[in-house]
Structure formats: structure tokens, C-alpha cells
N, C-alpha and C positions, 0 to 999 in steps of 0.2 A: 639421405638413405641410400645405401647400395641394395639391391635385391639381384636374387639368382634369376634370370629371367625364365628357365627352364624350368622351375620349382616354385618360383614366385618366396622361394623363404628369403628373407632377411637377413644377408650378413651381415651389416655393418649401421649402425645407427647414431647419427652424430648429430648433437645440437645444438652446437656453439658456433658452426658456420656462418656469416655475415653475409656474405656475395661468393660463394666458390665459384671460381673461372679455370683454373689452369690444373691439371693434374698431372702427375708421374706415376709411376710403378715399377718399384727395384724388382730385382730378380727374386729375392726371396719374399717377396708377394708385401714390400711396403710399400704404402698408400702415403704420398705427399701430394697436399690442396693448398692452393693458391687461393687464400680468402680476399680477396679484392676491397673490400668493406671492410673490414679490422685488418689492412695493413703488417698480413702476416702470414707466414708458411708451417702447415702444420702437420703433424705425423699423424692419420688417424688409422686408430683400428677397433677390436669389436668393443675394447672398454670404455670408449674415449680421443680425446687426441691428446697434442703433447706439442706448442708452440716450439718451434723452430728457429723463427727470426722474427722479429716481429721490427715496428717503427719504416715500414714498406711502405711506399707511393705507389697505393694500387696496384697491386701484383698481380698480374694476369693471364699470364701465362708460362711454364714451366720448360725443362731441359735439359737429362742430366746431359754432364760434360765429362766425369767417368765414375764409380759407384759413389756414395758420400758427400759426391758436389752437385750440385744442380744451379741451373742457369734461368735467372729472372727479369723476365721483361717488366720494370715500371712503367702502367704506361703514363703516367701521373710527373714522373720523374724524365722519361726519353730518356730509360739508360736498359741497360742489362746487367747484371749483378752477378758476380760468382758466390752463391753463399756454400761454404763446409758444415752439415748437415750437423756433425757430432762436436759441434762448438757454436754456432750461427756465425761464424768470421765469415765478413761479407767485401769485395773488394770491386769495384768498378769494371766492367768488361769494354762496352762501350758505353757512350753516351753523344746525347748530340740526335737523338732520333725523336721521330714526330709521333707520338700515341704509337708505340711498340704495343703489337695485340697478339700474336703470335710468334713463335721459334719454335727448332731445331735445329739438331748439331751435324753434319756431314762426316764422314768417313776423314774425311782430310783435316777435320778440327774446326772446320770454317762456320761459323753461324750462320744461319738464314732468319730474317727477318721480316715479316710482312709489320707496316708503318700504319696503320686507319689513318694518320691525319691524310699522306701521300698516296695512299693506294698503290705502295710499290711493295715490291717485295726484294729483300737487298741479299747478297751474299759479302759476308764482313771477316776479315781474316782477323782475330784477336790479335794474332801475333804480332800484325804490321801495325 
């Protein structure tokens, strides 16, 4: 459930969520949830949602990388995923990481990652 916390009304009411962990927000006000429990990223809004990508190693945290694409930390898998939002084409970014539980993207392109198994928090160039 989203509510307006000003008003207490009720934007948005979803019941098909499993585990939501990670969330986005495009500019023109879309809502993408990281369901961690069904293994899937989902568009929601006030009618419903609308699976994205689904077959996810606990997705838990989100990213975009620039409008359309968003960036997915498995943390099930130790990877980070580029999926294209208007097709679900999903493509490996990194991998090789210990319980990825948080991201974001830098001005320069470069990921940041915080690791739960390590307790560290990494800065990772995709391009190298």
C-alpha cells in the first residue's frame, strides 16, 4: 500500500507483492518494485502491476542506469543485472559479489555496491 502521508488517502494498492525490497521512481511518476519472493520486477500503479522480468535470484535492490533500464542486485545470484524495462532483456553487469543488498549509480557511470555477506561497500566501474 502507498498512502499520501499528508492526507492519509490511498494512492496505490497492490496485492500481488511477495517480499518488496528495492524500489525506483521514473520521472514521470513510474513505480518499479523489486519483489524479492517471486523473483521479479514489477511496474505498479493504481490498477495493478504489470511483471517486468521475472525468473530473478532475489532481487533486492534497484537502479536506474538511464530512463528504461534499471540495475538489479541479486542477492541470491551475487550479480547485478541490466534489465530493459520495455522488453525484460536482461544482460549481466557484474558478478562475483557476496549477498549484493543495496546500489546506486554515480555521475561517472560507476556502481556502488554495499555486499551483506562483506560488510563492504564497493565502487565498480562496468566498463572495466
Amino acid at each position: 500500500r502507498v498512502l499520501d502521508r499528508r492526507s492519509d488517502r490511498l494512492l496505490l494498492d497492490v496485492k500481488d507483492l511477495g517480499a518488496p525490497r528495492g524500489l525506483v521512481l521514473g520521472a514521470d511518476g513510474e513505480v518499479v518494485v523489486a519483489d524479492a519472493a517471486g523473483g521479479r520486477l514489477l511496474r505498479v500503479a493504481a490498477g495493478g502491476s504489470q511483471a517486468l522480468a521475472t525468473g530473478l535470484a532475489e532481487p533486492v535492490a534497484l537502479a536506474w542506469e538511464r530512463p528504461g533500464v534499471v540495475l538489479v542486485a541479486e542477492a541470491a545470484a551475487g550479480r547485478i543485472l541490466r534489465v530493459v524495462l520495455a522488453d525484460g532483456a536482461r544482460s549481466t553487469v557484474v558478478e562475483g559479489l557476496r549477498r549484493p543488498n543495496a546500489l546506486a549509480t554515480l555521475p561517472d557511470g560507476r556502481i556502488v555496491v554495499v555486499e551483506q555477506a562483506t560488510g563492504e561497500v564497493l565502487a565498480i566501474d562496468p566498463r572495466s
